[in-house]
C-alpha positions in Angstrom: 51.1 122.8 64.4 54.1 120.8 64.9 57.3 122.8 66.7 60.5 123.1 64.1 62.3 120.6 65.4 59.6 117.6 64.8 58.8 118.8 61.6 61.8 118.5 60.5 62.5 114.9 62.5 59.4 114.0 60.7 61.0 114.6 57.5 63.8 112.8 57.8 61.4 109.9 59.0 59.7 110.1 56.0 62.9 110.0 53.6 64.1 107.0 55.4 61.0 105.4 55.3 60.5 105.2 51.6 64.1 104.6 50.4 64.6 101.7 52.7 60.1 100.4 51.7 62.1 99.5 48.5 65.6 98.7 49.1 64.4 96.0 51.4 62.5 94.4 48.8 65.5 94.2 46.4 65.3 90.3 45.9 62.1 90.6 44.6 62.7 93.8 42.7 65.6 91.8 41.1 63.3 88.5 40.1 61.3 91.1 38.3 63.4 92.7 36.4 65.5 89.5 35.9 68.3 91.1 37.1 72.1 89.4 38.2 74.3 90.6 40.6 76.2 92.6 38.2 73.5 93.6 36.4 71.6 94.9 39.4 74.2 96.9 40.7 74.5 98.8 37.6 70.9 99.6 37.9 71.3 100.6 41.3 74.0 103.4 39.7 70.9 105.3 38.6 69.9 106.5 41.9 73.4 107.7 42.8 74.0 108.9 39.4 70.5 111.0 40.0 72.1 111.9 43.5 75.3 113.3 42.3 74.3 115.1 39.5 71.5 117.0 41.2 72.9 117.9 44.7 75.4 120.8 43.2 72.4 122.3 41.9 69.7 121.7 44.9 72.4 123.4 47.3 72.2 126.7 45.3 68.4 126.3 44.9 68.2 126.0 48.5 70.2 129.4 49.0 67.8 130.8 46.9 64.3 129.7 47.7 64.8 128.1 51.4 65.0 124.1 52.6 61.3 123.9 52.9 60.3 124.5 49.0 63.2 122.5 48.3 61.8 119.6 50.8 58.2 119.7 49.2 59.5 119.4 45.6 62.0 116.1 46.5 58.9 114.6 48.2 56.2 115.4 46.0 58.0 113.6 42.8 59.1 111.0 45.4 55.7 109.2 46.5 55.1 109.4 42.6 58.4 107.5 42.0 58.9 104.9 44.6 55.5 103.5 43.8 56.9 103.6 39.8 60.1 101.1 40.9 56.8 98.3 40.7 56.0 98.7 37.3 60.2 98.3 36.1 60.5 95.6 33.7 64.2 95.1 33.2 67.5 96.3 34.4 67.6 99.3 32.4 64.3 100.6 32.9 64.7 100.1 36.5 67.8 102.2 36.6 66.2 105.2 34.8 63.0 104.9 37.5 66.3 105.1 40.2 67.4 108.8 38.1 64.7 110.2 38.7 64.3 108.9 42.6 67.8 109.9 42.8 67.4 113.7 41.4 64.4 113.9 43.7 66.2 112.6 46.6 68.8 115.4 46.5 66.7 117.8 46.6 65.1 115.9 50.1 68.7 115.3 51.2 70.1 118.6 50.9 67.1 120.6 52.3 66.4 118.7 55.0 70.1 118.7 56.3 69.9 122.8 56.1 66.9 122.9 57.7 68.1 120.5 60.5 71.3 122.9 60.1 68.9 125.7 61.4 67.1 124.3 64.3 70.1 123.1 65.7 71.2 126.8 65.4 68.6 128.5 67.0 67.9 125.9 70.2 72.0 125.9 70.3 71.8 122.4 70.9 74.4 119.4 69.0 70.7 117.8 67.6 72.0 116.3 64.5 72.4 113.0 65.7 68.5 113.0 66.3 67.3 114.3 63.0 69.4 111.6 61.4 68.0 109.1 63.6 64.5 110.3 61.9 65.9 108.4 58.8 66.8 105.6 61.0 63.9 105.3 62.6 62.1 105.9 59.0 64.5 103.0 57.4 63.5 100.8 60.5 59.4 100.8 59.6 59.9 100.4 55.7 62.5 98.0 56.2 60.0 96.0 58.9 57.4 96.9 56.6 58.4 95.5 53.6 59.6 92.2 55.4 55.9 92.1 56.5 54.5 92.6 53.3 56.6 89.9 52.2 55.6 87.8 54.9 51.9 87.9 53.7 52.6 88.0 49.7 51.9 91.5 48.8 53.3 93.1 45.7 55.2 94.9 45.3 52.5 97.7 43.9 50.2 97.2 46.7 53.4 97.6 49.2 54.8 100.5 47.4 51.5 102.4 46.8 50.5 102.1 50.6 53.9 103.4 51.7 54.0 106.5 49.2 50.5 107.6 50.5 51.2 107.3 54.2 54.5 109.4 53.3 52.4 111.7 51.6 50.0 112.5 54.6 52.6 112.6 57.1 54.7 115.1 55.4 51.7 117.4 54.9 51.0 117.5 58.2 54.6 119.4 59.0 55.5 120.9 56.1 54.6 124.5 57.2 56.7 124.2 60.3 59.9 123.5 58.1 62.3 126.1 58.7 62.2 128.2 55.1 64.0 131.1 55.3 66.9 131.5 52.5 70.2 131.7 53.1 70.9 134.3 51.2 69.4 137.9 52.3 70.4 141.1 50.9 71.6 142.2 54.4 73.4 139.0 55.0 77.3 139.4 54.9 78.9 137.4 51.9 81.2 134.7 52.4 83.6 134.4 49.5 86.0 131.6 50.6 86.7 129.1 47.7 84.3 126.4 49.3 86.5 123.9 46.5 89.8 125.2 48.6 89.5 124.1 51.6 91.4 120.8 52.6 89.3 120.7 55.7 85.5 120.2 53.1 87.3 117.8 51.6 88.4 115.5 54.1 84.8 115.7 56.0 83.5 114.5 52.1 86.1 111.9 52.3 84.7 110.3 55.1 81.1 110.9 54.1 82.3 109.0 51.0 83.7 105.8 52.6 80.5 106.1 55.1 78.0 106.8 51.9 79.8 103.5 50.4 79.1 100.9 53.8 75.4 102.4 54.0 75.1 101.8 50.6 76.6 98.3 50.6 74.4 97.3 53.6 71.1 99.1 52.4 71.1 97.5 48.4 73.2 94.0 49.4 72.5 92.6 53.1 69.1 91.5 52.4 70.6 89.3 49.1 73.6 88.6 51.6 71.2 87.4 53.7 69.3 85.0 51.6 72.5 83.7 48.9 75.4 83.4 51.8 73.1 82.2 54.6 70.3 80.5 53.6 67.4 83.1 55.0 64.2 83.5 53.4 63.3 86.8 51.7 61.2 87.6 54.7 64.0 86.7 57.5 66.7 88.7 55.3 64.7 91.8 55.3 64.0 91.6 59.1 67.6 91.4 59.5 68.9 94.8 58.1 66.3 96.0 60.8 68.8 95.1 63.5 71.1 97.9 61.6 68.6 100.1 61.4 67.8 100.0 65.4 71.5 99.9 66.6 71.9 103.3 64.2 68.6 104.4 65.4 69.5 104.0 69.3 72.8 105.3 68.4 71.8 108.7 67.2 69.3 109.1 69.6 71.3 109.1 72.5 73.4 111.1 70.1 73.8 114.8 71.9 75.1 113.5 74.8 77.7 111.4 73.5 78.9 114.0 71.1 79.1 116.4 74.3 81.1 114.6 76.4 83.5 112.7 73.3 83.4 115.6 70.4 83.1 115.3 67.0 86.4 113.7 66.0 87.0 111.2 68.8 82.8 110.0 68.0 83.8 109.4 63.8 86.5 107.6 64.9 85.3 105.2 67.3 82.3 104.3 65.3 84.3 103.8 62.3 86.4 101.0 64.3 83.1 99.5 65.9 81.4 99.8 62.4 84.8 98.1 60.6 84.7 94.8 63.6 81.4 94.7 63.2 81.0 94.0 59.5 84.3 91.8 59.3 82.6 89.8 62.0 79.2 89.7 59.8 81.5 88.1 56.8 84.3 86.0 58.4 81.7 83.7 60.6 79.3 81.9 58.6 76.8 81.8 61.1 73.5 83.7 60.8 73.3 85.0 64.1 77.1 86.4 63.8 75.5 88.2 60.6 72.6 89.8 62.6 75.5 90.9 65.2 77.8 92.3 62.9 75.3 94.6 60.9 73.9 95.7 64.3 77.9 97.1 65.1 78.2 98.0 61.8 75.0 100.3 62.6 76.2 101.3 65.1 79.2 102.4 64.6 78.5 104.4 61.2 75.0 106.0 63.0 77.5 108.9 63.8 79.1 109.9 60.2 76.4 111.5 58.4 75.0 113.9 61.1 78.5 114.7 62.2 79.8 115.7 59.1 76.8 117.5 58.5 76.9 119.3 61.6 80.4 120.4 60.8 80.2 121.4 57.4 77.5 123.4 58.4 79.6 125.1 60.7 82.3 125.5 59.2 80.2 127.6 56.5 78.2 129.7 59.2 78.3 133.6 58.5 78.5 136.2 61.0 74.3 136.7 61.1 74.1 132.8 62.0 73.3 131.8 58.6 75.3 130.0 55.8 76.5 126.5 55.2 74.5 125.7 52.2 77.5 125.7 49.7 79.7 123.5 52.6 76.9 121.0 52.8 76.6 121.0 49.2 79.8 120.3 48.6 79.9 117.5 51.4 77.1 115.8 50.4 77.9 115.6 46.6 81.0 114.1 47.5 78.9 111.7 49.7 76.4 110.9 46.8 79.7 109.6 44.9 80.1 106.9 47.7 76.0 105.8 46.5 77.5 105.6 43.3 80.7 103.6 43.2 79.4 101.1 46.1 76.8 98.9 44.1 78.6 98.8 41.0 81.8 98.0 43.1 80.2 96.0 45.7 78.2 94.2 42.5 81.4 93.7 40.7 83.1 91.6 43.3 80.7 89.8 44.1 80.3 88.6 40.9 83.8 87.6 40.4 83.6 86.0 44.1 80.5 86.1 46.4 79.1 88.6 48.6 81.1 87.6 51.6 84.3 88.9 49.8 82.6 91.8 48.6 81.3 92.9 51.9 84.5 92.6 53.3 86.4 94.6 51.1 83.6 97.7 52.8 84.8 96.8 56.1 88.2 97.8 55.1 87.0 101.1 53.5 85.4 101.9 56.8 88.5 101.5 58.7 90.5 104.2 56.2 87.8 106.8 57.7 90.0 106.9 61.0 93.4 108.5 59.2 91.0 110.7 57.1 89.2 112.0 60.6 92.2 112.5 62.2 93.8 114.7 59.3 90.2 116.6 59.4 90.9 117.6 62.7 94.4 119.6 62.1 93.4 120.7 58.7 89.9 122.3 60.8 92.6 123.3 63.9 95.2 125.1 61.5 91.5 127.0 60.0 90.7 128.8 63.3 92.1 131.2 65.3 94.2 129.8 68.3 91.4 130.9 70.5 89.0 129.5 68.6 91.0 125.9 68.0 91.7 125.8 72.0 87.4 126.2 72.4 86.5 123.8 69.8 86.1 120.2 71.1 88.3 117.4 69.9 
């Protein structure tokens, strides 16, 4: 049996993997339904509509009845849904398949980060960075997958249907090594702070929301930015978003270290400025290989948000016995979810009225207003603690 810590890597792989099998095949997705830029991006609100709505609820659940039932419930309806997205034959029906992969995907999104949330616990060890690169990794092999499907004139059915079932098989595999446990035990000590009144959640969702917005933007757009402001085929612009995936999969890997020697706060902030230069740089040049540059940085630089904020949500939640964080997490990631909602529609909408250069652009700037949130994080968190615990906690 697999130890904790892969299973749970493994998940993450597997989430990645799927979301990005279909998200890289967007152009053709969109010929199918007969979908416009606007148009698309409205459809695209389903999923984060599904997101947001569910992730309140799969937070408690999780309390309740442990990450690991959560996990197997998200997946389960997943490889049942992503295969589903082939068989959309307009804009609307599309969105409604994206609900229901959306719902599903809160459920996966929330349990896995409290699961990661308890290895990381129990081997002491900052090891968020690595579980997120799972979903890296995972986006890079559906993204390179579906540009290799492409490549050979699959459909999307075939493409879709293969993916789901190798999901499927790999997640069985681990499932039983998932950390389970509740966390919520009758001899667990409460914690009754207002999770809604504390500035310092709110900032950390803040930034989760600006980062939720650029992932977004690159996940659902750089392929069509790809083939409509450069020139690429469908194949090349698909390959492309793999060079964000391995910069943010390289990035999180050698994640522990940096977030050791750096902190938290000084890591969020400098990838948020590498992330910001590197998408501006992706826009302003119109040159393809300044494109493939750019979303590398921009990978780069945003690899750190997620399992950072993650990491200190869950801490900031953690009872006396070691558990908690559920409700912080929650919290966090709803807020984040919001960011999947507003980006296509906005990043759809200015497009439409311009092109996707301008639209793209305008995220760069959104990324860049994470480094004044960050920094307000940090004194709201340091005005939290006891002075002896703000003088020990890295900055």
């Amino acid at each position: 049996m697999p130890t904790p810590r892969l299973a749970v890597f493994t998940v993450f792989l597997f989430n990645g993997a799927l979301f990005l099998s279909w998200a890289a095949r967007m152009p053709a997705v969109a010929t199918q339904v007969g979908a416009t830029e606007a148009t698309l991006g409205l459809a695209l609100l389903g999923a984060s509509l599904g997101l947001a709505l569910t992730a309140p609820f799969a937070a408690r659940m999780c309390a309740r009845v442990g990450a690991r039932k959560l996990i197997v419930v998200g997946s389960a309806v997943t490889v049942v849904g992503v295969p589903a997205l082939a068989f959309a034959g307009s804009p609307l029906h599309l969105g409604l398949n994206l609900f229901v992969l959306g719902a599903c995907g809160a459920s996966l999104d929330v349990g896995m980060n409290v699961a990661a949330v308890a290895v990381t616990r129990a081997l002491d060890r900052p090891l968020m960075p690595q579980f997120h690169a799972g979903f890296s990794v995972g986006g890079l092999v559906g993204s390179l997958g579906a540009a290799a499907a492409a490549s050979v004139g699959w459909g999307l059915t075939r493409h879709l249907v293969t993916t789901a079932v190798i999901g499927a098989v790999a997640l069985a595999w681990v499932i039983r090594a998932v950390p389970g446990a509740t966390g919520e035990t009758a001899d667990a000590p409460k914690d009754n702070r207002p999770v809604l009144k504390r500035p310092f959640l709110w900032l950390l969702a803040v930034v989760t929301l600006f980062s939720a917005i650029a992932e977004g933007a690159t996940a659902d757009w750089s392929a069509l930015f790809f083939v409509k402001e450069r020139g690429l085929s469908e194949a090349a612009a698909a390959a492309a978003y793999a060079g964000f995936s391995i910069a943010m999969a390289a990035a999180r890997l050698l994640g522990e270290p940096a977030q050791r020697r750096l902190g938290p706060y000084r890591l969020l902030v400098g990838g948020a400025l590498v992330a910001a230069a590197g998408l501006a740089l992706a826009v302003l040049v119109p040159v393809a290989a300044s494109g493939y540059v750019g979303f590398a940085l921009a990978g780069l630089g945003l690899a750190f948000a997620f399992p950072v904020i993650m990491d200190l949500a869950g801490d900031a939640g953690r009872r006396a016995d070691g558990t908690g964080g559920e409700r912080e997490i929650g919290l966090v990631t709803t807020v984040a979810y919001t960011g999947f909602l507003l980006g296509p529609p906005m990043v759809g909408g200015i497009a439409h009225a311009s092109n996707l250069s301008v639209s793209l652009g305008v995220v760069a700037v959104v990324i860049a207003l994470m480094v004044p949130v960050v920094l307000l994080a940090r004194r709201s968190r340091a005005r939290e603690l006891t002075p002896r615990e703000a003088c020990s906690t890295p900055l």
